[in-house]
PADREN-521945 format. One record per residue (C-alpha): residue in three letters; x, y, z. Coordinates in steps of 0.001 Angstrom, whole numbers, padded with zeros to 6 digits, always signed. Layout:
BEGIN
AlaXYZ ...
***
This chain:
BEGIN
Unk+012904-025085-018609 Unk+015940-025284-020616 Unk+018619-022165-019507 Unk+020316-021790-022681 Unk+016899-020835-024624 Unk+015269-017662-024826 Unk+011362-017613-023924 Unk+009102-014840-022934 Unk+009258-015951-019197 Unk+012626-016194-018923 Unk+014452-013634-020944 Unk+013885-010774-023283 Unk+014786-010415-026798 Unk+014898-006412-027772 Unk+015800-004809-030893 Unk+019343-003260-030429 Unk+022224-004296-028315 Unk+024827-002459-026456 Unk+026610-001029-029290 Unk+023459-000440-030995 Unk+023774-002723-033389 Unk+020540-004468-034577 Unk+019994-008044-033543 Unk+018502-010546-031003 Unk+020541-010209-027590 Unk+020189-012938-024557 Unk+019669-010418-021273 Unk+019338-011407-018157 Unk+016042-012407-016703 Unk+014054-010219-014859 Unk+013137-011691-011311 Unk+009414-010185-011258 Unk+007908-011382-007825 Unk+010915-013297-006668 Unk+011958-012952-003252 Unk+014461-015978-003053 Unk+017757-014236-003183 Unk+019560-017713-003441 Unk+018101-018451-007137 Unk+018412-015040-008152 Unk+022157-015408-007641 Unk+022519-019145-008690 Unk+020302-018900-011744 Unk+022128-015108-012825 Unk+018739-013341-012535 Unk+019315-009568-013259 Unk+019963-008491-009714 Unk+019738-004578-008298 Unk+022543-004781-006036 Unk+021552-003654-002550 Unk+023653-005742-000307 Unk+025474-002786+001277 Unk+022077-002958+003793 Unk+024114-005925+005156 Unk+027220-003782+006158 Unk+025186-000605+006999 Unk+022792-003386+009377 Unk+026443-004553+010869 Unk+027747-001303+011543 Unk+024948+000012+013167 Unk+024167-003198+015254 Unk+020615-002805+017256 Unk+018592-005653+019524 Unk+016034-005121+016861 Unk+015815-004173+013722 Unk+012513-002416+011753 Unk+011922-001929+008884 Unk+008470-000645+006776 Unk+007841+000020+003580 Unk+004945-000470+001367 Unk+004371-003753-000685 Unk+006424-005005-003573 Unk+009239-002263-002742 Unk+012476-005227-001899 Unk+011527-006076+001908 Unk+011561-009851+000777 Unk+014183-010232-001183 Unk+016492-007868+001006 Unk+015513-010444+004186 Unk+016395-013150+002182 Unk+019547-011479+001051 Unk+020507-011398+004588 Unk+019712-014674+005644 Unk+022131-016069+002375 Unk+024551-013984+004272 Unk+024311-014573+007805 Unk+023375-018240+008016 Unk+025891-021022+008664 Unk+024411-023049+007159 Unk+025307-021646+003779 Unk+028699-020718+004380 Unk+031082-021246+001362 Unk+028605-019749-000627 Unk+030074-017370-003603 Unk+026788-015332-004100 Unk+027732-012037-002890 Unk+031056-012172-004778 Unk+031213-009319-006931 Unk+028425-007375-004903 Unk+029308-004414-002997 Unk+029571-006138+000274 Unk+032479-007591-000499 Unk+034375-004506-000867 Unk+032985-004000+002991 Unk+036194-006223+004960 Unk+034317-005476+008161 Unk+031495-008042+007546 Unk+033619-010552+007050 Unk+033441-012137+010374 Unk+029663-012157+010283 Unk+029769-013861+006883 Unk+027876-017364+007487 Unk+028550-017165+011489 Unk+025220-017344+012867 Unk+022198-019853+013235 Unk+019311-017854+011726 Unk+015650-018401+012299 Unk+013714-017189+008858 Unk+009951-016521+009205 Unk+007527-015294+006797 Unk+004172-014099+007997 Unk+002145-013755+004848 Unk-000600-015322+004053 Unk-002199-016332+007323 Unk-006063-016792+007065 Unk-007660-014187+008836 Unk-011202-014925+008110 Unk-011194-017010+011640 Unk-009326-017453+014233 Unk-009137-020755+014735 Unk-008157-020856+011396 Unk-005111-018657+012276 Unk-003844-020543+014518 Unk-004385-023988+012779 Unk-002243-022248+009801 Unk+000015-020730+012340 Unk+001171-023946+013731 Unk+001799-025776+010576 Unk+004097-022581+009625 Unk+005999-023444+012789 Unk+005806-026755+012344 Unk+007435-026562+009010 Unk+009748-024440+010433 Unk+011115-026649+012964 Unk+011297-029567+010184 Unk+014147-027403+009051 Unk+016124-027900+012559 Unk+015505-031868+012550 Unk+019361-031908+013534 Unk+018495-030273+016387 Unk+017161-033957+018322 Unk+020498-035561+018963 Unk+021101-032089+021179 Unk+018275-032278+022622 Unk+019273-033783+026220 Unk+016266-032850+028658 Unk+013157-035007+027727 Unk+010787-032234+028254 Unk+012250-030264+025695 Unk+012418-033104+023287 Unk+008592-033723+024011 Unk+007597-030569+023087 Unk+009878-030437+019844 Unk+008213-033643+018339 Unk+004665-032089+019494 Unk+005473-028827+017427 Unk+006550-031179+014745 Unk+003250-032748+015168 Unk+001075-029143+015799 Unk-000001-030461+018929 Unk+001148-027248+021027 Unk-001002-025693+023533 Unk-001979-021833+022139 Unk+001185-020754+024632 Unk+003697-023030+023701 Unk+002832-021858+020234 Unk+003329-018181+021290 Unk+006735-019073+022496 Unk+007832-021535+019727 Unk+010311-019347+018386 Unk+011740-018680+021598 Unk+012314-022145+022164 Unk+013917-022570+019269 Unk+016134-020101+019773 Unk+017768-021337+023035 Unk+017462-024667+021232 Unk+019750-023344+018108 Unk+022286-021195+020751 Unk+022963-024876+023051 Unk+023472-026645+020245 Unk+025722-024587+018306 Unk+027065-022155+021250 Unk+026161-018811+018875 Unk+022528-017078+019464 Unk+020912-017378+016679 Unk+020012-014143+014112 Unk+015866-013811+014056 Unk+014484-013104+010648 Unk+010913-012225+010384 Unk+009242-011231+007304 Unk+005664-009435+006758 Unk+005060-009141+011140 Unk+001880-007246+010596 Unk+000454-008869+007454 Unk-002147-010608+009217 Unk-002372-007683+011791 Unk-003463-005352+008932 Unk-005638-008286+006762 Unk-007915-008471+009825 Unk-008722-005371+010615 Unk-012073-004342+010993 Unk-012738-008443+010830 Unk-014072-010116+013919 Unk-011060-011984+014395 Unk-008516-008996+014492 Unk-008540-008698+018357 Unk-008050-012223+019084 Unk-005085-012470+015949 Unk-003768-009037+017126 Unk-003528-010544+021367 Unk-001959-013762+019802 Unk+001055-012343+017394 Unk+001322-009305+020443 Unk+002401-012459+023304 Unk+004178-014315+020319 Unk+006376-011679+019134 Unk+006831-010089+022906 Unk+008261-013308+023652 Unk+010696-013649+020547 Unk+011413-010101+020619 Unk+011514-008679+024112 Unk+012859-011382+026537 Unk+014805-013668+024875 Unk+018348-013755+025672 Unk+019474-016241+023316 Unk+019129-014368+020261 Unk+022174-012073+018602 Unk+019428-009944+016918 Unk+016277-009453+015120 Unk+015356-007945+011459 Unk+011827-007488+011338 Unk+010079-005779+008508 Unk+006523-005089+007604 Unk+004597-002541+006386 Unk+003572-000390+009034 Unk+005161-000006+012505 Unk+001993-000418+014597 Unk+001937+001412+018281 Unk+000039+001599+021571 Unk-000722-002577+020695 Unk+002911-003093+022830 Unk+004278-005546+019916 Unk+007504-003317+020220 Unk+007073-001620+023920 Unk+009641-002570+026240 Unk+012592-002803+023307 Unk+015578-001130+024653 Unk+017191-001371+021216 Unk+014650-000760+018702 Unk+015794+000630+015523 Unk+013032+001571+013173 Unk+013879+002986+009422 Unk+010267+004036+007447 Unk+010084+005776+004587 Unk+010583+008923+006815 Unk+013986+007915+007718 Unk+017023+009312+006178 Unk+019278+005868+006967 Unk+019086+003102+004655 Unk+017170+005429+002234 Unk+018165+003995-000839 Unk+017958+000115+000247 Unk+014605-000338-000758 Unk+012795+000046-004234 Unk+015398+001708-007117 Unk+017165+004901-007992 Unk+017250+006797-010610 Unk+020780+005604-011432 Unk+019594+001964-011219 Unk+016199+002618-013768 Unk+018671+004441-016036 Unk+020624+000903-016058 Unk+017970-001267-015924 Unk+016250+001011-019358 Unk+019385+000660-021134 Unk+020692-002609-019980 Unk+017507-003973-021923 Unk+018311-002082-024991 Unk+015596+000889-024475 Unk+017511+003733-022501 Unk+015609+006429-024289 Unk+012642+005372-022196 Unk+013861+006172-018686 Unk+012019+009543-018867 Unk+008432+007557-019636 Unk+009624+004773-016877 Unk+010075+008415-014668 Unk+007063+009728-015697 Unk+005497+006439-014495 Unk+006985+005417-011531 Unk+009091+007807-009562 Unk+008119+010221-007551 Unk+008505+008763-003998 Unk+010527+010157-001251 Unk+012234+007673+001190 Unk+014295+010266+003662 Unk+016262+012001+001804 Unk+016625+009413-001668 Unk+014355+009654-004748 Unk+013026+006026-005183 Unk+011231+004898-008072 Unk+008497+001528-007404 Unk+010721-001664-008158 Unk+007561-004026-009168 Unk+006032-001402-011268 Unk+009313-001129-013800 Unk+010208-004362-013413 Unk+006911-005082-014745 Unk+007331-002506-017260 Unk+010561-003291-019274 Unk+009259-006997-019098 Unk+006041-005874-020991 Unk+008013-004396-023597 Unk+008290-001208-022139 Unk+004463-000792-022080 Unk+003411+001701-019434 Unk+000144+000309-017231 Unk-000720+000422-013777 Unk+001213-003183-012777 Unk+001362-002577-009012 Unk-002752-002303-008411 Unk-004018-005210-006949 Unk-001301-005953-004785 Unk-001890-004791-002048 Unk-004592-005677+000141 Unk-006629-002139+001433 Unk-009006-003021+004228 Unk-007831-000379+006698 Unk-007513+002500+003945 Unk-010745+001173+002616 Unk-012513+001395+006022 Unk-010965+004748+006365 Unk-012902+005723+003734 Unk-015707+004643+004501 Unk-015894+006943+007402 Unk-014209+009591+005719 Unk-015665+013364+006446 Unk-016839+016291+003950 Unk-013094+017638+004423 Unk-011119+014549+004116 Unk-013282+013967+000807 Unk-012114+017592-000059 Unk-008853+017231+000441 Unk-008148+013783-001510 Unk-010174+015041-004453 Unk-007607+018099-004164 Unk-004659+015564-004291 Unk-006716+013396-007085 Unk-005879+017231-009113 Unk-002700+017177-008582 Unk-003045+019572-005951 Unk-000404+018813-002631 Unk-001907+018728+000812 Unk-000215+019716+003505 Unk-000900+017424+006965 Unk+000178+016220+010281 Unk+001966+012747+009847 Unk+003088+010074+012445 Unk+004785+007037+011181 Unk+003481+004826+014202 Unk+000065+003062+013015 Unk-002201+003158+016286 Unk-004993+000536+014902 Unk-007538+000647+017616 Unk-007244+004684+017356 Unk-007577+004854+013667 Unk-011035+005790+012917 Unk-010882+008557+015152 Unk-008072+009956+014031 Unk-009092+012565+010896 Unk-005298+012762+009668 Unk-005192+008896+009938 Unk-005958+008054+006443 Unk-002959+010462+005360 Unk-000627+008660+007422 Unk-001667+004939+006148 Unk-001751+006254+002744 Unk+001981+007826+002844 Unk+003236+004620+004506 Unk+000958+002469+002290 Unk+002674+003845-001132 Unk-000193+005783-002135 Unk+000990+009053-001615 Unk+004513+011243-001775 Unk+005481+012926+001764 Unk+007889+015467+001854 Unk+008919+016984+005098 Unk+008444+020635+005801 Unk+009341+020471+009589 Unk+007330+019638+012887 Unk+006149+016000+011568 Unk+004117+018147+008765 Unk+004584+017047+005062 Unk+003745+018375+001777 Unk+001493+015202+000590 Unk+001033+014185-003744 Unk+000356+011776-005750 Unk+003656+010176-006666 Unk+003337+009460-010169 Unk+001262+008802-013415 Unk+000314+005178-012407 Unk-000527+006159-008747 Unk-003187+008260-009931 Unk-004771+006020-011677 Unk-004674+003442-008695 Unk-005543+006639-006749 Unk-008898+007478-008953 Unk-009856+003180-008876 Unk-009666+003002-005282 Unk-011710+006320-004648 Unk-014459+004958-006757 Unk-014415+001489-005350 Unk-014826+003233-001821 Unk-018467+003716-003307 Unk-019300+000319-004935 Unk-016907-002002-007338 Unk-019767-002357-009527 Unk-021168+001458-009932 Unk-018848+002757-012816 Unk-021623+002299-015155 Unk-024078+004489-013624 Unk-021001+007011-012692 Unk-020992+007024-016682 Unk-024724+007663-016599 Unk-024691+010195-013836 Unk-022485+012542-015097 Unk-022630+012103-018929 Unk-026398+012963-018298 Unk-025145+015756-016861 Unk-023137+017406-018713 Unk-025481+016509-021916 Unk-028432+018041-019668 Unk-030491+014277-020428 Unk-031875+014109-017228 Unk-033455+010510-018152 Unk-029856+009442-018244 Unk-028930+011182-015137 Unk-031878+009874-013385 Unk-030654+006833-014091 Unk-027287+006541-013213 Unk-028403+008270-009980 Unk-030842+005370-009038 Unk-028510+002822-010035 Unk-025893+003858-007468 Unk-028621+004740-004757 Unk-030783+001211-005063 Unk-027748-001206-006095 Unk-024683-000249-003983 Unk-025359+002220-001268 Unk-026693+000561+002510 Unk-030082+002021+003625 Unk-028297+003203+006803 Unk-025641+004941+004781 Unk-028154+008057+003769 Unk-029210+009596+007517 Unk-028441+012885+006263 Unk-027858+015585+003304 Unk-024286+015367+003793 Unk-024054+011391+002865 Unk-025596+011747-000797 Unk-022997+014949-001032 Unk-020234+012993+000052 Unk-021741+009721-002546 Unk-022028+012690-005631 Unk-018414+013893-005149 Unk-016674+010258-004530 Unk-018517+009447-007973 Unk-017251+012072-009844 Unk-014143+011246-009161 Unk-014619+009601-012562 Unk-014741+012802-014148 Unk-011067+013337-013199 Unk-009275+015229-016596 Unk-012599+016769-017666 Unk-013455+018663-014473 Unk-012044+019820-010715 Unk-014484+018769-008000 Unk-015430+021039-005444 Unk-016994+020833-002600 Unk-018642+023252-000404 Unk-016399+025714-002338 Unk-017435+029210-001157 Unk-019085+031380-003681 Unk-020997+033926-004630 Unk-023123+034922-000942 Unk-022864+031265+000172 Unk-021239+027683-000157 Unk-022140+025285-002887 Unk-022876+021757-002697 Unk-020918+021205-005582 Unk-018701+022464-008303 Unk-017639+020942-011391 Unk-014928+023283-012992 Unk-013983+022256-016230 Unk-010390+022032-017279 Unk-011399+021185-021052 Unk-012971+023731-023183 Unk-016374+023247-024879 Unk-017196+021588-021220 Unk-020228+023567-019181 Unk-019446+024770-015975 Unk-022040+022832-013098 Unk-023680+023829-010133 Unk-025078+021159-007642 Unk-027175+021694-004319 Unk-028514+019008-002889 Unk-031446+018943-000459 Unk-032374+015897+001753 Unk-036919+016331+002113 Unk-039356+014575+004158 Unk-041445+015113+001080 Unk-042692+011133-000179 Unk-044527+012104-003813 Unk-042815+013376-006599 Unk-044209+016441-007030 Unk-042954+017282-003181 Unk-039648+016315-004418 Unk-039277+017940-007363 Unk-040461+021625-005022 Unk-037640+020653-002817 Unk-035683+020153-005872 Unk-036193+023300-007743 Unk-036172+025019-004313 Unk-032211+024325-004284 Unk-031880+025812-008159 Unk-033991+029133-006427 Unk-031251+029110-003750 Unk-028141+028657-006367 Unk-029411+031792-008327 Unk-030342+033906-004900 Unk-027107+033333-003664 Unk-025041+033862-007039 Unk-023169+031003-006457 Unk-022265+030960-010554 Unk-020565+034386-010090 Unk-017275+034838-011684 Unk-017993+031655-014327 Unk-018095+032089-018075 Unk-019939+030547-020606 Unk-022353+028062-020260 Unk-023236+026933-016617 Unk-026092+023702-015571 Unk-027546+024239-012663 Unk-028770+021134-010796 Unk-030998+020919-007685 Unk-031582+017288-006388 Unk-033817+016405-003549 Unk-033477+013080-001867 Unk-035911+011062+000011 Unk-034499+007903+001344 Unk-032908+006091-001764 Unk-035669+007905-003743 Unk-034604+011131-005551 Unk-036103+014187-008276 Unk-033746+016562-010217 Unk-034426+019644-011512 Unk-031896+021629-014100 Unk-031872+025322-015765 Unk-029020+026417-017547 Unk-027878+029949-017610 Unk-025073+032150-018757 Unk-023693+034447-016466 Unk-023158+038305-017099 Unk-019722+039721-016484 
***
């Protein structure tokens, strides 16, 4: 595509310029989901300058570097930003002149000085492990095609037999473990400078196959390969590693001297990854719309890394390149199997506690920024921790590794509200729209269907043991009910605890009373007793005390998948 014409990939046309004088203006284009920092540079992509991660990297020189954020927040492009920097083979390059590293005279003698070894790990099957590893070795294999040169160094025939067979993926599963660390004592006799070790995504395919049957034979493989790139190789200057999680107790870092590990907890590099305020302000006005940096705000702020305000990068990115149409750009993303599976065994309280953060409600919890996988579903705080790190959630500090958890921002709550339903079924937000609409119209036809829906077409058999399971079903559904009501459950009440509570925060809306009762009753008539039974127990224990105006009460019995509801409505007297 032609550079000197405007189209809607490559550059946006907006109504005012600058001076704010009316007319089509040639911008920049925006780099959405480019991670190549060399073509950003070359082809003058609009570029948020964060280069000054090289100089703070240099000053602060470790064995190995970590660094985790969630997805889409920079880790790519930043890694590749380094690599432009640090690798000979690009020196006389002029694509950090006029960055902010080049006011930093100290780097200079880094600039282009090192061999560098640049890995990414996404994308690895995980449905199989031998399909792992087949992908694995072509990765390396393509990797080494990239150190060809390397042959007419190559003076002891063993070691030039086993280059050509990584060329060829014929390794043995431990020679592929240790390819890297080959090639670095390759790159340092050849060149007579240990080469820099760049790897990109380390625990993509660590968290892709978990809960999978593969994920202990994938997790034992990339443990050996990156102990052996990371831990005892002496012919390496150092290693940037990021990912999204720093995983612990699986060794992949144990035995690291010089580990230096910046998460979103960390008040170093804080502003390095995803934007400022400062930089959205730009970016806004830069493409002729600064008046909506309080909507981009509204939107996308609201995360905490250390001690910076950081706003998601993809997300406005996304944004100003839709015309400064607000949506929820960053959803689908990321892949969620671990918070999903979290979920999935989720308690009564945990349930609680995210529909109190779905209300914009903080939670205050126990965090650890180290990820220990195997541990993970027994861990009840767990789910907060992966969800912080994830992106999901906001964690401010308020001492002793406890934070002050939130929602971040407008579109996280909508992502938040998706992925709470789809912990239920995908395919189930139809008969949520039954369920509850029936409900609050008091059509228990409609209700009773809704109900059955979810029950026979995307809840397990297994799932419903006990009373607690269809309680725990009822309240992740109404999730959808977000705006008109406040969920709660086993909210203490009246002389007792209710199932649950659906509190309206919209007037004209009824107030609603749940209790739910699991019977060994088979016909319906035994059902429906059990049924009414629960409305007896909702009026004997006053459970509606304290509400005003109209209130529904419910009483649902459940039999396997097979259910009966029963409904009164009352108005309480003050």
């Amino acid at each position: 595509m032609s550079r000197n014409r405007c189209s809607i990939t490559d550059y946006i046309t907006l109504e005012y310029n600058h001076t704010g004088m009316q007319g089509d203006v040639e911008r920049k284009a925006i780099p959405i989901g480019m991670d190549n920092f060399k073509k950003v540079r070359e082809e003058n992509y609009y570029f948020v300058d964060k280069s000054e991660l090289i100089s703070d990297i240099l000053r602060n020189k470790a064995e190995v570097y970590l660094f985790t954020r969630p997805r889409r927040f920079g880790k790519s492009l930043n890694l590749s930003m380094l690599d432009a920097f640090l690798n000979l083979k690009y020196k006389g390059n002029r694509w950090f002149d006029g960055l902010k590293v080049s006011q930093h005279k100290e780097t200079g003698p880094h600039k282009n000085a090192y061999p560098a070894i640049y890995i990414s790990m996404k994308d690895l099957p995980v449905g199989g492990y031998d399909k792992f590893l087949s992908k694995m070795g072509l990765r390396i294999s393509d990797l080494y095609g990239e150190y060809d040169y390397l042959r007419e160094g190559i003076r002891d025939p063993v070691d030039l037999d086993r280059f050509e067979r990584t060329r060829w993926q014929k390794l043995t599963e431990g020679e592929l473990q240790d390819s890297l660390k080959f090639l670095c004592r390759l790159l340092e006799t050849y060149h007579g400078t240990a080469p820099v070790v760049l790897v990109d995504e380390y625990d993509n395919a660590i968290n892709n196959s978990f809960n999978k049957d593969s994920y202990e034979d994938i997790l034992g493989f990339l443990r050996d390969f990156y102990s052996a790139t990371f831990k005892s190789n002496e012919k390496v200057s150092f290693t940037i590693v990021t990912g999204v999680m720093h995983i612990g107790k699986e060794t992949i870092f144990s035995g690291i001297n010089n580990l230096k590990v910046n998460n979103i907890f960390t008040e170093q590099f804080d502003e390095r990854y995803g934007f400022t305020a400062a930089e959205v302000k730009e970016l806004c006005t830069y493409y002729g719309h600064g008046k909506k940096y309080e909507e981009a705000r509204e939107w996308y702020d609201g995360y905490r890394f250390g001690n910076a305000e950081i706003y998601n990068p993809w997300s406005v990115l996304n944004y100003i390149s839709a015309g400064f149409k607000p949506a929820t750009y960053w959803a689908g993303t990321s892949g969620n199997d671990i918070i999903d599976t979290l979920l999935a065994h989720a308690n009564l309280e945990t349930y609680d506690e995210l529909q109190s953060l779905a209300e914009n409600k903080p939670v205050k919890k126990t965090l650890s920024p180290i990820i220990t996988l195997r541990e993970v579903g027994g861990n009840r705080n767990a789910i907060f921790s992966v969800m912080a790190i994830a992106g999901y959630l906001n964690a401010v500090p308020i001492g002793n590794d406890n934070y002050e958890l939130s929602i971040p921002n407008t579109e996280m709550r909508k992502v938040f509200s998706s992925m709470m339903l789809n912990s239920i079924h995908s395919d189930a937000s139809l008969a949520f729209t039954y369920l509850f609409e029936g409900m609050i119209n008091a059509d228990l036809d409609m209700m009773k269907e809704g109900l059955d829906t979810i029950l026979y077409d995307n809840i397990p058999f297994f799932v419903l043991s006990k009373e607690k399971d269809y309680q725990l079903i009822i309240s992740a559904a109404a999730m959808s009910l977000l705006g008109k009501y406040s969920v709660k459950l086993e909210k203490e009440t009246g002389n007792g605890r209710a199932d649950i509570l659906l509190i309206p925060n919209r007037p004209g809306l009824p107030n609603i009373i749940m209790e739910l009762k699991k019977t060994q009753a088979r016909k319906p008539e035994g059902m429906m007793k059990s049924a009414e039974g629960a409305i007896g127990q909702i009026k004997e224990k006053g459970y509606s005390r304290g509400m005003e105006g109209k209130v529904l009460l419910y009483g649902i019995s459940f039999h396997g998948k097979d259910s009966a509801i029963a409904m009164e409505e009352i108005t309480p007297t003050k």
